[in-house]
C-alpha positions in Angstrom: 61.3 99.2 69.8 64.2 100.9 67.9 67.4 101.7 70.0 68.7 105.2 69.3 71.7 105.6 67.7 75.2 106.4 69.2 74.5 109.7 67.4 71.0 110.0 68.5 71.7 108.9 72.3 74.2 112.1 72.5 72.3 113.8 70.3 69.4 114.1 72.7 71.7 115.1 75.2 72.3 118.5 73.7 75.8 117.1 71.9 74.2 117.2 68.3 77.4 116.8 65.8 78.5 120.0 63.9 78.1 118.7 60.6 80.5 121.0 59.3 82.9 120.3 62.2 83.0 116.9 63.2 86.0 116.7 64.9 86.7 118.6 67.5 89.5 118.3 70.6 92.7 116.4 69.8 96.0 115.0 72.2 99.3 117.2 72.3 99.3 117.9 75.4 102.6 117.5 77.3 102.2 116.6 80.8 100.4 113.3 82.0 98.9 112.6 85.5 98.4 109.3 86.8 96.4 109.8 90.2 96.5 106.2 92.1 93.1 105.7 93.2 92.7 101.8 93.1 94.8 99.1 94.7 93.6 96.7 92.8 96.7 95.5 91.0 95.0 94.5 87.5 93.1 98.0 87.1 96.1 99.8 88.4 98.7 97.5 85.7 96.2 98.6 83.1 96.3 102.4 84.1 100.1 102.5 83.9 100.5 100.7 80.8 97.8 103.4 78.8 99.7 106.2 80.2 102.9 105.4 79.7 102.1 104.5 76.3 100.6 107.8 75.7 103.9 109.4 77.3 105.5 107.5 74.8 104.2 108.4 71.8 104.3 112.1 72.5 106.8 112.5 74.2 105.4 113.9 77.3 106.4 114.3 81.2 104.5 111.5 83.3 104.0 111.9 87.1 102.2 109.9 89.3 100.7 110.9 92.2 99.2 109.0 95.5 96.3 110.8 97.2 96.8 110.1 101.0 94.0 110.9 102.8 94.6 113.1 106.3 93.3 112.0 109.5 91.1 114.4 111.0 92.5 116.2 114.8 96.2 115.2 113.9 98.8 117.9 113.2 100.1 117.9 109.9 103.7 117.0 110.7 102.4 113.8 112.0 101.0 113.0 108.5 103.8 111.6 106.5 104.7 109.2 109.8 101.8 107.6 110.0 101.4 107.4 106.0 104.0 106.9 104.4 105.2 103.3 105.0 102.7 101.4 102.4 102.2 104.6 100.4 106.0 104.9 99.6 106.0 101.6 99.2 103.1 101.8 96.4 105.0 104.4 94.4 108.1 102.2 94.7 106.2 99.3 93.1 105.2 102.0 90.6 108.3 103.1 89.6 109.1 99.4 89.1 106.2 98.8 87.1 107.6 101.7 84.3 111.4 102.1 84.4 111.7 99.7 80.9 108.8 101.4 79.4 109.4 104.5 80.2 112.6 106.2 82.4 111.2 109.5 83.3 108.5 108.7 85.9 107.9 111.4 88.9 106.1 111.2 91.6 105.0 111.8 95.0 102.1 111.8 98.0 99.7 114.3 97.6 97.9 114.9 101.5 94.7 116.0 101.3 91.4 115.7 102.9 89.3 114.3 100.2 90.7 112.6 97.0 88.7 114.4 94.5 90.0 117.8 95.8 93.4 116.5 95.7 93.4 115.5 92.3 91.6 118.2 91.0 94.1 120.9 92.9 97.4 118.9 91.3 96.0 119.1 88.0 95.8 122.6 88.5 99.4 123.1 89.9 101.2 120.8 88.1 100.1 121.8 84.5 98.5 118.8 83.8 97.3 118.6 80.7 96.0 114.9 80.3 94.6 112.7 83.3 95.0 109.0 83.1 92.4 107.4 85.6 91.0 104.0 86.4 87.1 103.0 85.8 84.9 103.1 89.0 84.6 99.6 91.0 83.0 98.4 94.1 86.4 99.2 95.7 86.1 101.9 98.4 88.3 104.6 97.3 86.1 104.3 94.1 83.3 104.3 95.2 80.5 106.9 95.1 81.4 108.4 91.4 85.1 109.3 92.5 86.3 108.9 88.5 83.1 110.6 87.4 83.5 113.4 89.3 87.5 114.1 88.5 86.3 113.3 84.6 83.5 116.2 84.9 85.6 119.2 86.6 89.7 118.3 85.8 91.0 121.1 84.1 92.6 118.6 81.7 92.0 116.2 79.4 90.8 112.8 80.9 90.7 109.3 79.5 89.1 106.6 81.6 90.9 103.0 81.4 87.8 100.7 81.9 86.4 97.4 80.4 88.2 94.1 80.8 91.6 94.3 82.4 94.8 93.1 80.4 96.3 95.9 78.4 99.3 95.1 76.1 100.6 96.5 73.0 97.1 96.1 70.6 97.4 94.7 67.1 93.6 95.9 66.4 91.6 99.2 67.7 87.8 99.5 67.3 87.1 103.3 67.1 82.9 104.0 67.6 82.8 107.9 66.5 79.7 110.0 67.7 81.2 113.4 66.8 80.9 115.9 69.2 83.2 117.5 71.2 85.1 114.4 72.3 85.9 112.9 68.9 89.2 114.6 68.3 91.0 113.4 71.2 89.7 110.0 71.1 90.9 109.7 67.4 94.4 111.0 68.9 94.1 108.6 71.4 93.8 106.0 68.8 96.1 107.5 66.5 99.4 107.4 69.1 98.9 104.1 70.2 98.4 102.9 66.9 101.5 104.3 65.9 103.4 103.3 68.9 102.4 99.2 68.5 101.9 99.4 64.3 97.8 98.5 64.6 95.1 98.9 62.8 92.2 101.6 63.5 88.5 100.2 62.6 86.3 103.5 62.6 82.7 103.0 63.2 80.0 104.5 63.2 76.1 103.6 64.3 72.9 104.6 62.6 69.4 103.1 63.2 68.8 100.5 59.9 65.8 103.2 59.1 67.5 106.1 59.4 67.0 108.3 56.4 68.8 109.3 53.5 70.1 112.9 54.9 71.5 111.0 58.1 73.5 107.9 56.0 75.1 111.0 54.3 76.4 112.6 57.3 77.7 109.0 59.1 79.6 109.2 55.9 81.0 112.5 56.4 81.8 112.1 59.6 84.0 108.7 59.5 85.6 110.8 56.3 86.8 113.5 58.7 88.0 111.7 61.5 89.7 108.6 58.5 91.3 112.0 57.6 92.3 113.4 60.9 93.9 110.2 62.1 95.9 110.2 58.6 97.0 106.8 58.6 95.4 105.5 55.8 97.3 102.5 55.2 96.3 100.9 58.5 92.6 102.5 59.0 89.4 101.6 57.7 85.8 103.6 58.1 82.8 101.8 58.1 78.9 102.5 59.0 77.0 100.0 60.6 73.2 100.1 60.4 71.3 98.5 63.7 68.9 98.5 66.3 70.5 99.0 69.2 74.2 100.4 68.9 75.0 99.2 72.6 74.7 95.8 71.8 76.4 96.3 68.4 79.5 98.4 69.7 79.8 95.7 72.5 80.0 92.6 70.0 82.2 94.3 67.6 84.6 95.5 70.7 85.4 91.4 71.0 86.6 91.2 67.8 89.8 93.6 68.9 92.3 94.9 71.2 91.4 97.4 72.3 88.3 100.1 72.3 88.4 103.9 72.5 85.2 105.9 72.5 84.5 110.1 73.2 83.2 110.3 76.7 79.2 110.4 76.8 78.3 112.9 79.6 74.6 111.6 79.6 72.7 109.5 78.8 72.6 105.5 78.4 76.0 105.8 77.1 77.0 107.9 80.3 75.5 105.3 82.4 77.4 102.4 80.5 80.8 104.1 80.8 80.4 105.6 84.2 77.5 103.7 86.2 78.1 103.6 90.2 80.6 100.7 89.1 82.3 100.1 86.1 80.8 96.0 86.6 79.0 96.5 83.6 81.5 97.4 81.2 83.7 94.6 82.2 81.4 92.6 82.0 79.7 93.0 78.6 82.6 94.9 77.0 85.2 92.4 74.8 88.5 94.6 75.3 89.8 97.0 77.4 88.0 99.9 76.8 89.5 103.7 76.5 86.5 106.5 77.4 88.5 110.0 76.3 86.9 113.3 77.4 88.0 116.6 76.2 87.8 119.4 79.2 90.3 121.5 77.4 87.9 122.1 74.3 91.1 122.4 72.0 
């Protein structure tokens, strides 16, 4: 039985690529939020590293915040005393983590009775417009679709730092294109860290090996418009790859490099891949860290 394509599997989930405008959303935004919702210091290392990078390349304000969680019954003056010895001392370790790479860190606690609702409400306040966030895991504060759920309603851009831990500087990033509304801002994505480390940008995209004639032309088109958008043509190939089953394909190919961005899939198998109640499967199977960018702003 044939696997659908990357196309198809968003296709069916009412995302059907514009063929006259494949490329939509892009990254120029201006301030960057980094919620910390993991303590796990590998996932957290990673989530630092992409944003700052990002901040980097653009330019862009960076503040981090810490969602403390009240404690029901206790007045709020009470909050910051019983909180904010290890959370103070987690933004410390923070600031440590990015003074060489990147000066201009803020930050702060954010009290608030449920970490979603936080997050959500600082994006709002602060401007935000990209969110840097970890992938889900069996960890307790991630639990329960936390990620997922600040993906689906920020007011902001969002990429999702997921699939093995270990980001550095890449030399290689495998770019699998869909179209769609997210394929702007993953190309962006790509595009300023490319430039900030000198790599090279592999753009793929999937089609079934039976697809017909009028669908090879428009993988063709599309992997023309985003070669274009990123406009690096010295360091950035386009290929289409004809297979079966385009999870197992973009998973093999992501060993081969660095790193691997993709447009968020809001259904679907892809969804479920990207997002699933942990992100186990992703580190598992994926060969790279993986980058999952969602465009909320629909620039």
């Amino acid at each position: 039985m044939h696997s659908p394509s990357l196309g198809g599997l968003l296709a069916t989930d009412g995302e059907t690529p514009d063929a006259t405008s494949h490329v939509v959303g892009r990254f120029d935004g201006n301030q960057i939020l980094v919620p910390l919702l993991t303590r796990a210091v590998p996932a957290l290392t990673d989530q630092l590293k992409v944003a700052t990078t990002l901040a980097r390349a653009t330019d862009a304000s960076l503040t981090v915040i810490n969602p403390v969680s009240t404690i029901s019954g206790i007045p709020n003056e009470y909050h910051h005393e019983i909180s904010d010895g290890d959370e103070a001392d987690l933004l410390e370790w923070v600031f440590d983590q990015t003074t060489e790479s990147l000066p201009r860190v803020n930050g702060d606690c954010v009290y608030t009775r449920g970490v979603v609702t936080g997050v959500l409400q600082a994006v709002r306040t602060r401007n935000v417009d990209t969110l840097i966030v970890p992938g889900s895991s069996r960890e307790r504060r991630l639990r329960m679709g936390i990620t997922e759920r600040i993906a689906a309603h920020a007011d902001a851009d969002v990429v999702v730092v997921n699939g093995r831990t270990g980001f550095t500087d890449p030399a290689s990033i495998l770019l699998p294109i869909a179209g769609g509304p997210h394929s702007g801002l993953a190309a962006d994505v790509a595009a300023s860290i490319a430039t900030g480390s000198d790599a090279w940008i592999d753009i793929l995209h999937v089609i079934d090996d039976d697809a017909p004639d009028q669908r090879r032309n428009e993988a063709e088109e599309l992997v023309d418009d985003i070669y274009r958008w990123i406009g690096r043509p010295d360091t950035t190939t386009k290929w289409v790859l004809e297979t079966t089953d385009t999870l197992a394909a973009i998973t093999d190919q992501s060993r081969c490099y660095d790193l691997t961005i993709i447009g968020a899939p809001t259904k679907g198998r892809l969804r479920k891949f990207m997002f699933g109640s942990t992100n186990q499967s992703v580190r598992k199977h994926a060969g790279s860290v993986v980058l999952s960018a969602r465009n909320n702003s629909r620039r």
